[in-house]
OpenMM code with the backbone's topology and positions (N, CA, C; nanometers):
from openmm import Vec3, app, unit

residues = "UNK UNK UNK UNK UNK UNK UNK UNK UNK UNK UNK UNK UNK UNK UNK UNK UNK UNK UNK UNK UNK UNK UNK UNK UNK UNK UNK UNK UNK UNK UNK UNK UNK UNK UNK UNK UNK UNK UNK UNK UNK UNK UNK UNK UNK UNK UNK UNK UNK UNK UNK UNK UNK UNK UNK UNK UNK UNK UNK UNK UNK UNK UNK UNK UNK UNK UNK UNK UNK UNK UNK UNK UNK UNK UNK UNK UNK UNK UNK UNK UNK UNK UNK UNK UNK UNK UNK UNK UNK UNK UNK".split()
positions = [
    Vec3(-7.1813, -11.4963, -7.5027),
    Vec3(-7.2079, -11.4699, -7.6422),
    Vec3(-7.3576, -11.4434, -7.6592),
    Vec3(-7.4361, -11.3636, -7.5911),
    Vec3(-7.5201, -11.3535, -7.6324),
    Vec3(-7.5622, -11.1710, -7.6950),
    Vec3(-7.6811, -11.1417, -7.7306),
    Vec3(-7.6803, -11.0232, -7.8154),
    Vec3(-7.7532, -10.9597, -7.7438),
    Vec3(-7.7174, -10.7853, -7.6989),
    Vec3(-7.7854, -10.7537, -7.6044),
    Vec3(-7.8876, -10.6200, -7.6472),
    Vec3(-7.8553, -10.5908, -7.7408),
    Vec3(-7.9621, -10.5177, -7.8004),
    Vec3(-8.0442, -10.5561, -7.9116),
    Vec3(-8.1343, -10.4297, -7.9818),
    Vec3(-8.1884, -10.4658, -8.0958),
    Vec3(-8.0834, -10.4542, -8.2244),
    Vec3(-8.0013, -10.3138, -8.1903),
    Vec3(-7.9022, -10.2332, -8.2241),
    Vec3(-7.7640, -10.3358, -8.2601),
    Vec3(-7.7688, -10.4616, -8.1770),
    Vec3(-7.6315, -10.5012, -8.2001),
    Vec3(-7.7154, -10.6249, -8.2736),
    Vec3(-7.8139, -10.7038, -8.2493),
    Vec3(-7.9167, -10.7877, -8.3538),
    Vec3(-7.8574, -10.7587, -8.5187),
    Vec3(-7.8925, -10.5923, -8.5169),
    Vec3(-7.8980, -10.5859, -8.6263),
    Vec3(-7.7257, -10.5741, -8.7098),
    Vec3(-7.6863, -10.5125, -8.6353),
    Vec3(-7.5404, -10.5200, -8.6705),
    Vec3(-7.4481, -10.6620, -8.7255),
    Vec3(-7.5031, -10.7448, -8.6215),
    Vec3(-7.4796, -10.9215, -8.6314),
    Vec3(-7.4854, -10.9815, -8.7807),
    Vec3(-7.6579, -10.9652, -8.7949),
    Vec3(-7.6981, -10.9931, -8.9227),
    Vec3(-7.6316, -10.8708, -9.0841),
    Vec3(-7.6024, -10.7171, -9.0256),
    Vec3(-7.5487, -10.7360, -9.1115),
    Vec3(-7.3772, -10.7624, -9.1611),
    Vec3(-7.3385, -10.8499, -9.0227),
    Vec3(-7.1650, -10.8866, -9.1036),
    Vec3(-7.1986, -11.0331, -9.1774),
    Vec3(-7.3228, -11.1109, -9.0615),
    Vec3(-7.3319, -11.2703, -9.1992),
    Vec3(-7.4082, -11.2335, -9.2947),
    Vec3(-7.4471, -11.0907, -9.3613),
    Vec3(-7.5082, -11.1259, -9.4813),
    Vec3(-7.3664, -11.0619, -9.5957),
    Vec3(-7.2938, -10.9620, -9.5379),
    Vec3(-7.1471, -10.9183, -9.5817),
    Vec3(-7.1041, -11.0714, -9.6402),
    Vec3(-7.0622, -11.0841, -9.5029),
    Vec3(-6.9277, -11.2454, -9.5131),
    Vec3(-6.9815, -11.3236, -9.6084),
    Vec3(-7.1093, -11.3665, -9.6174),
    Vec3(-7.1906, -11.4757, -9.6940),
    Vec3(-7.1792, -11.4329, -9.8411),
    Vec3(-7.2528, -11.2980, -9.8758),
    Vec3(-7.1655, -11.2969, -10.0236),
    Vec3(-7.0898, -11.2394, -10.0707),
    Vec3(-6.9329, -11.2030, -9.9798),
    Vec3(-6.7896, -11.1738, -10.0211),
    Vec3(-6.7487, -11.2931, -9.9832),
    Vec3(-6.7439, -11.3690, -9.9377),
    Vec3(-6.7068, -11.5270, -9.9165),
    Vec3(-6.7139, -11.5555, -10.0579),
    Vec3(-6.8469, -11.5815, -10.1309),
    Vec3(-6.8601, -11.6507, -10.2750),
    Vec3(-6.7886, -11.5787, -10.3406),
    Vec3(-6.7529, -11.4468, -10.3573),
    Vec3(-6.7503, -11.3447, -10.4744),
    Vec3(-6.5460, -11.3787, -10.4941),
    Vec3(-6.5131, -11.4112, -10.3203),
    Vec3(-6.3465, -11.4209, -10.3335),
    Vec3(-6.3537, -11.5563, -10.3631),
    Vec3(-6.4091, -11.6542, -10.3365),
    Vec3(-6.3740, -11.8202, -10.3518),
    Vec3(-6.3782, -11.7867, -10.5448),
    Vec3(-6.5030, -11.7540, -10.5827),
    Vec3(-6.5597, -11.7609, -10.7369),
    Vec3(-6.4449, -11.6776, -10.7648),
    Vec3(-6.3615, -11.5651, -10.7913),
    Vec3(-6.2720, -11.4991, -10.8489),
    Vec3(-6.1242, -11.5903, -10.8353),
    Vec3(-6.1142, -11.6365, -10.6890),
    Vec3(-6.0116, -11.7323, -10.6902),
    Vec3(-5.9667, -11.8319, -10.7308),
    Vec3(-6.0810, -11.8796, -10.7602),
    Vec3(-6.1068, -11.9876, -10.8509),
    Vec3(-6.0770, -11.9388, -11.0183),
    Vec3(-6.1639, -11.8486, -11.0433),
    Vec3(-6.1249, -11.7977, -11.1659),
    Vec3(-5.9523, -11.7970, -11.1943),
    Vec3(-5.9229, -11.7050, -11.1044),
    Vec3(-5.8025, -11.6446, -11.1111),
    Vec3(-5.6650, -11.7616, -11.1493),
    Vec3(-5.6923, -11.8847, -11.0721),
    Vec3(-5.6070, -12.0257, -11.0812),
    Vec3(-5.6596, -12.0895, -11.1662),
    Vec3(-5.7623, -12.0641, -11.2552),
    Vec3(-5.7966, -12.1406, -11.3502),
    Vec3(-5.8817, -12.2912, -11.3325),
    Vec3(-5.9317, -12.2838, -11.2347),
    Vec3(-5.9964, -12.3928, -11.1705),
    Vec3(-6.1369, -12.3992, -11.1476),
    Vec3(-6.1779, -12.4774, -11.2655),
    Vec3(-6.3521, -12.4575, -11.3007),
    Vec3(-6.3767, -12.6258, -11.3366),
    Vec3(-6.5133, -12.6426, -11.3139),
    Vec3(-6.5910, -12.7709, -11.3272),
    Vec3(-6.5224, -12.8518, -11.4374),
    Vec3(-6.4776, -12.8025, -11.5298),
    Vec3(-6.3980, -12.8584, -11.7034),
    Vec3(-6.3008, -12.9300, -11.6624),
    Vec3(-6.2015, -12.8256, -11.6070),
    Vec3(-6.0492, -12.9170, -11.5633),
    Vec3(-6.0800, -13.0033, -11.4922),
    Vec3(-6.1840, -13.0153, -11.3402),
    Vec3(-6.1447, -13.0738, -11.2726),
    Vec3(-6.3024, -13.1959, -11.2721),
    Vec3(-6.2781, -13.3479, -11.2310),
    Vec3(-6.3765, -13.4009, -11.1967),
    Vec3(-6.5107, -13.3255, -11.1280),
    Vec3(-6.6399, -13.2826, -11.1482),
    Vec3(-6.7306, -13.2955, -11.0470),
    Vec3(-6.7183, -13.3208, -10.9326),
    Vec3(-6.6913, -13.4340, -10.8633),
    Vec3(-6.6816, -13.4991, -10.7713),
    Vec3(-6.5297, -13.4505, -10.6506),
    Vec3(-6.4510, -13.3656, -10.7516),
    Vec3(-6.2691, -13.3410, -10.6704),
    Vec3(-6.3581, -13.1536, -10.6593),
    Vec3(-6.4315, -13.1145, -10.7908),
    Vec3(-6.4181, -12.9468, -10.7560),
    Vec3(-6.5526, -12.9213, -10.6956),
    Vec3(-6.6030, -12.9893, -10.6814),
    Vec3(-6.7542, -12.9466, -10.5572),
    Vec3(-6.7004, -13.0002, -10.4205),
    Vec3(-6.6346, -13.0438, -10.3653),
    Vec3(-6.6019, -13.0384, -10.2613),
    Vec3(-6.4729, -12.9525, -10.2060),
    Vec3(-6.4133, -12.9307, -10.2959),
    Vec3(-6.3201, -12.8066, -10.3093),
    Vec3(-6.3175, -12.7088, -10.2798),
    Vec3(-6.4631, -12.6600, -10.3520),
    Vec3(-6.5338, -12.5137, -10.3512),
    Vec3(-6.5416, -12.5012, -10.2019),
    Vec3(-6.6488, -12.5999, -10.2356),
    Vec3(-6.7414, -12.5731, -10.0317),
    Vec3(-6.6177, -12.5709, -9.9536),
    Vec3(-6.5358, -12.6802, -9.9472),
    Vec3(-6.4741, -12.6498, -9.8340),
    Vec3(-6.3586, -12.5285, -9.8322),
    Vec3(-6.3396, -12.4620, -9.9485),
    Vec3(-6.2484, -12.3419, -9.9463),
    Vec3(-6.3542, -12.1953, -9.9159),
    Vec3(-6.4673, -12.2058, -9.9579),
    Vec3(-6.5694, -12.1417, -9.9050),
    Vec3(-6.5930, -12.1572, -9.7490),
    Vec3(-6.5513, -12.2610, -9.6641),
    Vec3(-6.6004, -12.2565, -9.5815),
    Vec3(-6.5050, -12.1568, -9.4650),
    Vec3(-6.3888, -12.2221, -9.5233),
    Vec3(-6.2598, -12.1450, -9.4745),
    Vec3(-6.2412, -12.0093, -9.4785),
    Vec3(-6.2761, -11.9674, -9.6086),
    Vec3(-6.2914, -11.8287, -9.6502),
    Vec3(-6.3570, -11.7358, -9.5501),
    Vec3(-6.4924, -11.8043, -9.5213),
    Vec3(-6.5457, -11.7419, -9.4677),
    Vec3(-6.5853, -11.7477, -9.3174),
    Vec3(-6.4719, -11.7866, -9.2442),
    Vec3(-6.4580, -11.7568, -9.1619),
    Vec3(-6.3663, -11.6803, -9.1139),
    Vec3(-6.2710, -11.6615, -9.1951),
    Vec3(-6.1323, -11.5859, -9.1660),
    Vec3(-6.2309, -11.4003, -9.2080),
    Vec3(-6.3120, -11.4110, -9.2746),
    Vec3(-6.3721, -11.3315, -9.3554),
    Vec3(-6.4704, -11.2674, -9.2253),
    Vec3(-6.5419, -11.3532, -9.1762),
    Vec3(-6.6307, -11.3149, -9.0345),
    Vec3(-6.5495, -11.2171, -8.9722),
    Vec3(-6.3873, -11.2598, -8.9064),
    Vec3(-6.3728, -11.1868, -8.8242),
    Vec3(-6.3643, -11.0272, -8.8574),
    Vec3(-6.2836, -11.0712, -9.0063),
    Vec3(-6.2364, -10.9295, -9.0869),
    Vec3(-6.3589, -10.8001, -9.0701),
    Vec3(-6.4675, -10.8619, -9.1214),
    Vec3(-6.6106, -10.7758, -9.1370),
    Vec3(-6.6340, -10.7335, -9.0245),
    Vec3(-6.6763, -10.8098, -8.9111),
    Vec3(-6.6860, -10.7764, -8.7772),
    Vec3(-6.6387, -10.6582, -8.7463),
    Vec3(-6.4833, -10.6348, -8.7560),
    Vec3(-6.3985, -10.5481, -8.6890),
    Vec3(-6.4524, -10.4057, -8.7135),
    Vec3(-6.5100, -10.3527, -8.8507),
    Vec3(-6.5052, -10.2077, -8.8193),
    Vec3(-6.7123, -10.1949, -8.8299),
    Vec3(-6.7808, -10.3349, -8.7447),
    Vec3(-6.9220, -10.3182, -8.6804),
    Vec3(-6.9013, -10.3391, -8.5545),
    Vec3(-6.7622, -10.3027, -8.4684),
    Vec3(-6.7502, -10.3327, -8.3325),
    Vec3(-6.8181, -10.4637, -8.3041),
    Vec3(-6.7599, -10.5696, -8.3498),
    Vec3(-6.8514, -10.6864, -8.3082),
    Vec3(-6.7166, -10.8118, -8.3226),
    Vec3(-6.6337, -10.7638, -8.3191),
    Vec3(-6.5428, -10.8849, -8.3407),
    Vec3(-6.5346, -10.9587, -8.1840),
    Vec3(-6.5470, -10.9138, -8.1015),
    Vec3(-6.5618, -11.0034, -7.9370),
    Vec3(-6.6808, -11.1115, -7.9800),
    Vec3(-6.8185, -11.0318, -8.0361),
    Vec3(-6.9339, -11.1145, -8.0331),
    Vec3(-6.8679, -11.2205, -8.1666),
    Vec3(-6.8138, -11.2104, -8.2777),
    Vec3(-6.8025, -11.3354, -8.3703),
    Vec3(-6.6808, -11.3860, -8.3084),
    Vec3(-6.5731, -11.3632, -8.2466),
    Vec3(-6.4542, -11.3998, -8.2461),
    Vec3(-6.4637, -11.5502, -8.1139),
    Vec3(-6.5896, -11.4861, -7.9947),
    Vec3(-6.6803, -11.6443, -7.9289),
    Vec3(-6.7636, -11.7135, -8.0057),
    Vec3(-6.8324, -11.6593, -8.1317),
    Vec3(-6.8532, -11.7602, -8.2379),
    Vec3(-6.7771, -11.8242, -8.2700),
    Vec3(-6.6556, -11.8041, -8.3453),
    Vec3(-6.5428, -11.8565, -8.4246),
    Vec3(-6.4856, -11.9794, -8.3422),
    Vec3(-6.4751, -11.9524, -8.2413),
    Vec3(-6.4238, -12.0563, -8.1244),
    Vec3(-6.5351, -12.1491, -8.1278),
    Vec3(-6.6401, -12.1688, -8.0920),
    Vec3(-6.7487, -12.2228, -8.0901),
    Vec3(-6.7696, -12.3310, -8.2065),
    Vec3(-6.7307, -12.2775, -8.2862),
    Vec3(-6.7918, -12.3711, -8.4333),
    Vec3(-6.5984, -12.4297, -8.4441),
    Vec3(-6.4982, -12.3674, -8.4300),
    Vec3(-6.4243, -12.4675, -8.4590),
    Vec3(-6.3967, -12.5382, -8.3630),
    Vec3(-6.4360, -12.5464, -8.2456),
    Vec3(-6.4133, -12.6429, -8.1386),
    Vec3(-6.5115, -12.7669, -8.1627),
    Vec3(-6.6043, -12.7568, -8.2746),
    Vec3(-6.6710, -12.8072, -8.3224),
    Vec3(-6.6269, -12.9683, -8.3743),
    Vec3(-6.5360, -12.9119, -8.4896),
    Vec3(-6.4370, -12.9520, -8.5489),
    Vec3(-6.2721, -13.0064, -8.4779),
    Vec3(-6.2641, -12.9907, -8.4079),
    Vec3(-6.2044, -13.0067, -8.2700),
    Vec3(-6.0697, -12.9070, -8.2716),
    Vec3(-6.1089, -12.8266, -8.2717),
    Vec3(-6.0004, -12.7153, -8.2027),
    Vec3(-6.0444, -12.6078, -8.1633),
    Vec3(-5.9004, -12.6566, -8.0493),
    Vec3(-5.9778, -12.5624, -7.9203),
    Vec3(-5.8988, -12.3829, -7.9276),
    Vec3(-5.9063, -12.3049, -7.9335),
    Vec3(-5.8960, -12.1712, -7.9208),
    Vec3(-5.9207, -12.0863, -7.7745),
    Vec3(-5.8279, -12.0561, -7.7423),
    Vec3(-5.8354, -11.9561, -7.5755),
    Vec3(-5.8887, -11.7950, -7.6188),
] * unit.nanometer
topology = app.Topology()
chain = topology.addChain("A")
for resn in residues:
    res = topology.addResidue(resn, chain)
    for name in ("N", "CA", "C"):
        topology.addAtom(name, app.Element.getBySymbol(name[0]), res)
């Protein structure tokens, strides 16, 4: 997993700056969309909600973007990486 040009550097950076804010833009509409905002729900139940449906989002979201910057090999040994993290393992 490492990056072997300047050319693919730049490509990298631009699918996490993609994923990073279409991640917010689908969590924030999804949210909209189910009706699920700070009012209905405790503070404390919809800020951890967010993040962690954001977090999800955007990883399923990484690979998506990747695919048409030819880079889904380089995020797809990311993806493995960070959820083995979390403990699962991926071949």
């Amino acid at each position: 997993m490492k990056i072997e040009s300047f050319f693919q550097f730049v490509l990298v950076m631009i699918v996490f700056a993609i994923t990073g804010s279409l991640s917010l833009i689908v969590t924030v509409s999804l949210f909209e969309a189910l009706n699920l905002n700070v009012d209905s729900f405790s503070p404390l139940v919809f800020w951890p909600l967010r993040i962690i449906f954001i977090f999800f989002v955007y990883q399923v979201l990484l690979l998506i973007i990747a695919i048409p910057f030819g880079q889904f090999r380089y995020f797809w040994q990311f993806e493995k990486k960070i959820l083995s993290r979390f403990g699962l393992k991926l071949n």
